[in-house]
C-alpha positions in Angstrom: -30.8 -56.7 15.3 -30.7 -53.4 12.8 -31.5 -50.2 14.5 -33.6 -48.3 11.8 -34.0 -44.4 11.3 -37.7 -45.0 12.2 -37.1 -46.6 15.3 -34.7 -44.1 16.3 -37.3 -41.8 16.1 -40.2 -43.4 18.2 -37.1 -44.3 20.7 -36.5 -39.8 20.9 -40.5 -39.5 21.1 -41.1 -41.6 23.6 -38.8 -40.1 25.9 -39.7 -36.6 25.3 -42.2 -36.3 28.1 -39.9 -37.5 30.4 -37.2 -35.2 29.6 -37.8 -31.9 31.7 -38.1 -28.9 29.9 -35.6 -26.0 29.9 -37.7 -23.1 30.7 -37.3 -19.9 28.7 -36.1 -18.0 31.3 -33.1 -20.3 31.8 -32.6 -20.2 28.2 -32.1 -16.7 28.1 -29.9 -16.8 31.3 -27.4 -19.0 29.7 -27.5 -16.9 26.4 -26.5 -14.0 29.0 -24.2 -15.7 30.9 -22.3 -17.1 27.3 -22.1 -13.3 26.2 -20.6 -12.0 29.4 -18.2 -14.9 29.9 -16.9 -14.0 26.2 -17.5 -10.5 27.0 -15.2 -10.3 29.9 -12.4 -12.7 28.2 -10.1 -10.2 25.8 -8.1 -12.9 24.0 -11.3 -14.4 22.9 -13.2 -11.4 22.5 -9.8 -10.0 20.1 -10.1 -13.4 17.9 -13.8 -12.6 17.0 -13.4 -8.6 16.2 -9.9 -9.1 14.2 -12.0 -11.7 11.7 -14.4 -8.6 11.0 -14.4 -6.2 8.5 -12.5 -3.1 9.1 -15.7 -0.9 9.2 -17.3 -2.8 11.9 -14.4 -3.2 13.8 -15.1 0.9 14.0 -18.2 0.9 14.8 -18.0 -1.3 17.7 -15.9 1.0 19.4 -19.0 2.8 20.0 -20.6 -0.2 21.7 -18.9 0.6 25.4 -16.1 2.6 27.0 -14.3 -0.7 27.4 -14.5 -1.8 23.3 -13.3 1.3 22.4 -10.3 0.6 25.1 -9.7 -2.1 23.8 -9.9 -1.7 20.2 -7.7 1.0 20.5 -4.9 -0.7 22.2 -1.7 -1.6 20.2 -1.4 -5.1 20.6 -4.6 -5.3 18.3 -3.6 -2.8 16.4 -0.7 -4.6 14.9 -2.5 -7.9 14.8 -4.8 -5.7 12.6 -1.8 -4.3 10.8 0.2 -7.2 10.3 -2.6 -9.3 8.1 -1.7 -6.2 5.5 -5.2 -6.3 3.9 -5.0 -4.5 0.5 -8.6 -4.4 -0.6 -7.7 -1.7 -3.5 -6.2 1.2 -5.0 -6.5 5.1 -5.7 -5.7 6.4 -8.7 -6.1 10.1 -8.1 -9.4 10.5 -6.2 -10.4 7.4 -7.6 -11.1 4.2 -5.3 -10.4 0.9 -7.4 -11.2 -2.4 -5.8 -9.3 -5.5 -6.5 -12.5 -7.6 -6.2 -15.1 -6.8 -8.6 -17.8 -8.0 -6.1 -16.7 -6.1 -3.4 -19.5 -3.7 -2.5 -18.4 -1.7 0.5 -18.1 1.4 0.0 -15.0 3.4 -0.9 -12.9 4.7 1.7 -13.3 8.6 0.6 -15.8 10.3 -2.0 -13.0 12.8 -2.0 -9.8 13.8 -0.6 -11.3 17.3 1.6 -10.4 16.1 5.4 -8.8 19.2 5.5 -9.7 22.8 4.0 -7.2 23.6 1.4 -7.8 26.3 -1.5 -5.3 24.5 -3.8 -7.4 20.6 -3.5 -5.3 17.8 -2.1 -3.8 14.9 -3.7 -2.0 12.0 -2.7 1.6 11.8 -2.9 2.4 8.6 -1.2 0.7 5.3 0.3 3.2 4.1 3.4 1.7 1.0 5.2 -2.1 2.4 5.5 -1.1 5.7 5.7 -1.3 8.2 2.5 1.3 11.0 2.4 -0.5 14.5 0.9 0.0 17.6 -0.5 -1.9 20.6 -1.9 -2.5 19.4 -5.5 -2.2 22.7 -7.1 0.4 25.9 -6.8 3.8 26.8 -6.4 5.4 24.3 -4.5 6.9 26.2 -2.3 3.3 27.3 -0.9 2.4 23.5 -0.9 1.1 22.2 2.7 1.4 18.9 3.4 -0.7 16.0 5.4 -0.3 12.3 6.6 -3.9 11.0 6.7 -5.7 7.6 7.6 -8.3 6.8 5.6 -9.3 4.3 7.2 -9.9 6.1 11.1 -10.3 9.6 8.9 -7.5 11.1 11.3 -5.4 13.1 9.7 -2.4 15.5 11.0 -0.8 18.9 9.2 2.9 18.4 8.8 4.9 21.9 9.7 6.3 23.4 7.3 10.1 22.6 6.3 12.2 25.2 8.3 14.2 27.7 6.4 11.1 30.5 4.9 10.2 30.4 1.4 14.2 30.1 0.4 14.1 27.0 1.6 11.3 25.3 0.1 11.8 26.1 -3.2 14.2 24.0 -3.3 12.3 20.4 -2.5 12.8 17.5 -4.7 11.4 14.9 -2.6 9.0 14.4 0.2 8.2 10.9 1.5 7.0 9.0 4.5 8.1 6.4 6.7 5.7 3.9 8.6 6.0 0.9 10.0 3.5 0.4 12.9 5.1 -3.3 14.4 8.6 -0.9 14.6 7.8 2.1 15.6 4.0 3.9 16.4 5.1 7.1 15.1 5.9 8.2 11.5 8.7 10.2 9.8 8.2 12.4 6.9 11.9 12.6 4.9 12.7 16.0 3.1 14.8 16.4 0.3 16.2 19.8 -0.9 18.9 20.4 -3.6 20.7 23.6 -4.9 23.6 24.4 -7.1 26.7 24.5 -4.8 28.7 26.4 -7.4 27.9 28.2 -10.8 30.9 27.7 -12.4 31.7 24.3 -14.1 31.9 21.5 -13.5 28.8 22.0 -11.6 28.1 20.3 -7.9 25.1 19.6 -6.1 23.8 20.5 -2.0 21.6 18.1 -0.9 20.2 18.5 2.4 18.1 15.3 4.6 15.6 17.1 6.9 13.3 14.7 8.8 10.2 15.2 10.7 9.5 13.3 13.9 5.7 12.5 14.6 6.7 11.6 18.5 8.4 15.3 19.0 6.5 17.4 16.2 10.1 18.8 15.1 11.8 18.6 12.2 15.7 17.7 12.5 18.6 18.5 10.1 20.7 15.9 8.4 23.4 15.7 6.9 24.8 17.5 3.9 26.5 16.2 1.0 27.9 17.2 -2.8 27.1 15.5 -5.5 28.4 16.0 -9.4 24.9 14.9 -10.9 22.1 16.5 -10.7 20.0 13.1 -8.5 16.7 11.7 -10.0 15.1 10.9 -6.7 11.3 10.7 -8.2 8.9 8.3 -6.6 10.5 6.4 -3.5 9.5 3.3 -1.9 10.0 3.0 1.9 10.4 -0.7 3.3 12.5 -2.2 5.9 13.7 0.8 7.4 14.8 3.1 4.6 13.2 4.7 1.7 14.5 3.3 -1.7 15.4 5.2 -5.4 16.0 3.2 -8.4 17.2 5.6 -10.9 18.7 5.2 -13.7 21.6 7.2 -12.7 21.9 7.7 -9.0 20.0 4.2 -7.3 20.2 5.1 -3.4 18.4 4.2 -0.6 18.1 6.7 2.9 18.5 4.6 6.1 16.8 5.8 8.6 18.4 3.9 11.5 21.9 5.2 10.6 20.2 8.2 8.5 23.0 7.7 5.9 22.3 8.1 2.0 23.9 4.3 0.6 24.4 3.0 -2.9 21.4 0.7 -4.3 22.5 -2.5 -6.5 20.6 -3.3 -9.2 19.9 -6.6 -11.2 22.3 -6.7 -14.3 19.4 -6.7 -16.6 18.4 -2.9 -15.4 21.9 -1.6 -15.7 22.1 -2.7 -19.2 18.6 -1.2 -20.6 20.2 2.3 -18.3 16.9 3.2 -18.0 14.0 3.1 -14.6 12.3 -0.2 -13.7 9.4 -0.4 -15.0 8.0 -1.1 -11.5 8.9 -0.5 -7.9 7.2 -1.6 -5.3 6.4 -3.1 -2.2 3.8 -5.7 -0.6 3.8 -8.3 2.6 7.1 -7.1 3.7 8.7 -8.1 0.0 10.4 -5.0 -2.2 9.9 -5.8 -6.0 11.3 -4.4 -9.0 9.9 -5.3 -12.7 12.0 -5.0 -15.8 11.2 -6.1 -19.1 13.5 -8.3 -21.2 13.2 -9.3 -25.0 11.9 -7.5 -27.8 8.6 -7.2 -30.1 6.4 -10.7 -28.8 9.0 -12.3 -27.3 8.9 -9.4 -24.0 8.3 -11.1 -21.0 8.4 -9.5 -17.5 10.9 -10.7 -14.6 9.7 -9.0 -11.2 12.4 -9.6 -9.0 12.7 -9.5 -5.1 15.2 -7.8 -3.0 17.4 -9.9 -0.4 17.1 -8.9 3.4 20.5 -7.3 3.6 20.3 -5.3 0.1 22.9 -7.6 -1.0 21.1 -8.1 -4.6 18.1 -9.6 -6.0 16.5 -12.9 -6.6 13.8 -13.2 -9.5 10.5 -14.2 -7.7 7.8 -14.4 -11.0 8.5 -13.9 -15.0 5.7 -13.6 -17.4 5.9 -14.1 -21.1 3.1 -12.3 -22.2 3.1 -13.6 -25.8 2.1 -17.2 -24.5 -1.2 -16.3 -22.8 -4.7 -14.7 -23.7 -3.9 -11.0 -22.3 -2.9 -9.5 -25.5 -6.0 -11.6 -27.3 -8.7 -10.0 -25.4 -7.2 -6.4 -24.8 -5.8 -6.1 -28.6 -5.2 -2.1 -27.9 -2.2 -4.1 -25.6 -0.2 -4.6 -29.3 1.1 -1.7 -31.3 1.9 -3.1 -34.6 5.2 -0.6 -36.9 6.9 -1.7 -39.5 8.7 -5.1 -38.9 8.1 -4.5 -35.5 5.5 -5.3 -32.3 5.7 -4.4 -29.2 3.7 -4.4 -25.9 2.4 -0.9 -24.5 0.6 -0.9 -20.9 1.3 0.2 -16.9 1.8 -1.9 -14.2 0.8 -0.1 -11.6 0.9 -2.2 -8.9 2.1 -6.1 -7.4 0.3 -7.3 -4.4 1.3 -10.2 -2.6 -1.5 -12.3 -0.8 -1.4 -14.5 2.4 -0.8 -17.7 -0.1 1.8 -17.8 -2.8 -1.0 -18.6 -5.5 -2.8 -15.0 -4.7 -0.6 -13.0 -6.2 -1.2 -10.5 -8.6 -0.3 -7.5 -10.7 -2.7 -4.3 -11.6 -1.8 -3.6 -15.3 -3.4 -0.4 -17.3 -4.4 -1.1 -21.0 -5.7 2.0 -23.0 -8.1 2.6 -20.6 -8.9 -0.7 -18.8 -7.4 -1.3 -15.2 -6.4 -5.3 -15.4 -5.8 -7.8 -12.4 -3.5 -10.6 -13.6 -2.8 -13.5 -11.6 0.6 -14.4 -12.0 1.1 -18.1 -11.4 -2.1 -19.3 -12.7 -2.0 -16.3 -15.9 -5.8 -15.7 -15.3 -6.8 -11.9 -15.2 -9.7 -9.5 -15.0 -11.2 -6.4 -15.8 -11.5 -4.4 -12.8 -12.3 -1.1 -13.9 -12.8 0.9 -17.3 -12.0 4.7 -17.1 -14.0 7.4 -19.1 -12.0 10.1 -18.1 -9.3 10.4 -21.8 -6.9 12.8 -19.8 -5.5 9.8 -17.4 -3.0 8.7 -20.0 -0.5 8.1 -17.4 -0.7 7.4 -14.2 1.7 5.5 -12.4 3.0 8.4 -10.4 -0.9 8.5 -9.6 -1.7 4.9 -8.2 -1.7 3.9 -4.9 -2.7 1.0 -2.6 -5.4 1.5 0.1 -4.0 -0.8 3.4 -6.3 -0.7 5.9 -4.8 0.1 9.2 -6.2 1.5 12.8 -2.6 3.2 13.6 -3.4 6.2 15.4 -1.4 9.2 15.4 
């Protein structure tokens, strides 16, 4: 015999009156006694905060004495840490989101944590924590700050020993970071002077590094070199903070604190010029080059090897063969007998699947996400301010992070 849907139901209402009734109070009791038994479990009750947003995650350290313990700790600190979540990027004092439709607010209206007569601007983004500097005056009056935007902590880095003689001669400032190595930063200082005046001419450079865990700053070691070193922006990942100039690619390890010589893909020697890009995302160090001419450019972003034994290419885009160029036409600049491509890329982000990632490009004044395995992009932002004509020295990603320093 079929057992209908109908009979199903007069089957549950004839046996409700027989079924005794849970009462409210021993409702509530069990709600209770649920809450404290996940309460008073840490593994479970770290499972539930990590898969909520970074901004609650704060606020419920204000829930109890024991949350706030416990979200401090550093075991959830690095589970945080290790996800990598890049919601966005600053460009200046600018907060750009990578999704559109994110509506949380921006990490910082401004960059003021700290009273400083000359403003402050961002020199550096290191793993969720920005590396800054007083955006205005000589720079041998410029202070300098590792901040969190995401806790708002913030500490003054001492000035570089040596007096005002000293600091004139900086070239390069840059941080270190790498929370699941090491809870405590280094800031790497740079200074270069003429060893002789008379030709041919050699080069000082002094490595000074500032230790978070001891507040000092330590001397390095000195060396001579015949060129003068284009050290511009570096890159820090796996342990050593990486320069891909055109004439003098190194890379500073910091676990042997030795300066060493930085191969780069054939295609970049050749064109004796910068990358185009240099980055890094997930743990992965990328360098962009563009190779072709007129429409036939396309990009090769290439990934460096573990043991800085070379490079393997990870993504190449022929930008002729897709709709970019179509719908941002300013992307073209048209001379005679001649095209060629003009935009930024400011950025490459590598997601948790293989499919999500992306690069940020500017065009004119559009900032671009493009996808690059499936080619589809978006607009993401449109700036009104004409004077940001360029500004990759000026971009960098927001990670959140609740490293604590």
């Amino acid at each position: 015999m079929a057992i209908t849907r109908s009979k199903i139901r007069k089957t549950r209402n004839a046996l409700k009156p027989c079924l005794p009734q849970a009462s409210t109070t021993d409702s509530d009791h069990q709600l209770t006694s649920s809450a404290e038994r996940i309460g008073s479990n840490d593994d479970i009750l770290t499972e539930i905060l990590l898969r909520l947003p970074v901004i609650f995650i704060l606020q419920c350290k204000s829930v109890s004495k024991y949350w706030e313990w416990l979200l401090s700790q550093r075991h959830f600190t690095l589970r945080l840490d290790k996800l990598q979540i890049s919601p966005g990027l600053f460009i200046r004092n600018n907060y750009i989101p990578f999704d559109v439709e994110d509506r949380s607010p921006p990490p910082f209206r401004r960059l003021d944590f700290c009273p400083d007569l000359n403003g402050i601007k961002i020199v550096q983004s290191c793993n969720g924590l920005l590396l800054c500097c007083s955006d205005r005056g000589r720079i041998r009056d410029r202070k300098y700050y590792v901040f969190n935007p995401t806790t708002k902590q913030f500490a003054i880095v001492p000035p570089v020993p040596g007096g005002d003689h000293a600091r004139k001669y900086i070239c390069f400032m840059g941080l270190a970071f790498d929370q699941t190595a090491c809870p405590h930063y280094k800031v790497v200082c740079i200074l270069i002077s003429k060893k002789t005046k008379s030709r041919p001419v050699e080069y000082l450079l002094r490595i000074q590094i500032y230790y978070s865990e001891t507040r000092e700053w330590k001397t390095n070691n000195r060396f001579c070199h015949s060129d003068f070193p284009d050290f511009g922006k570096g890159v820090y990942w796996n342990g050593a903070i990486y320069w891909p100039s055109k004439f003098n690619p190194w890379y500073f390890d910091l676990n042997i604190e030795k300066l060493q010589d930085l191969p780069l893909p054939l295609s970049v020697q050749k064109n004796c010029s910068r990358p185009i890009y240099f980055g890094e995302s997930r743990g992965h160090l990328h360098l962009m080059d563009t190779v072709g001419h007129g429409s036939d450019t396309y990009l090769i972003i290439y990934e460096m090897l573990a043991d800085h034994s070379g490079w393997l290419v990870k993504y190449t885009v022929e930008l002729h063969k897709y709709d970019l160029p179509f719908v941002h036409p300013r992307m073209i600049q048209s001379y005679w007998r001649s095209t060629n491509f003009t935009f930024e890329v400011l950025d490459v982000v590598r997601g948790e699947k293989e499919e999500d990632a992306f690069m940020v490009l500017k065009i004119w004044h559009s900032i671009i996400r493009y996808y690059l395995l499936d080619h589809s992009f978006k607009t993401l932002f449109v700036m009104t301010d004409r004077s940001l004509v360029r500004i990759y020295d000026d971009a960098h990603r927001y990670i959140q992070s609740l490293s604590s320093f």
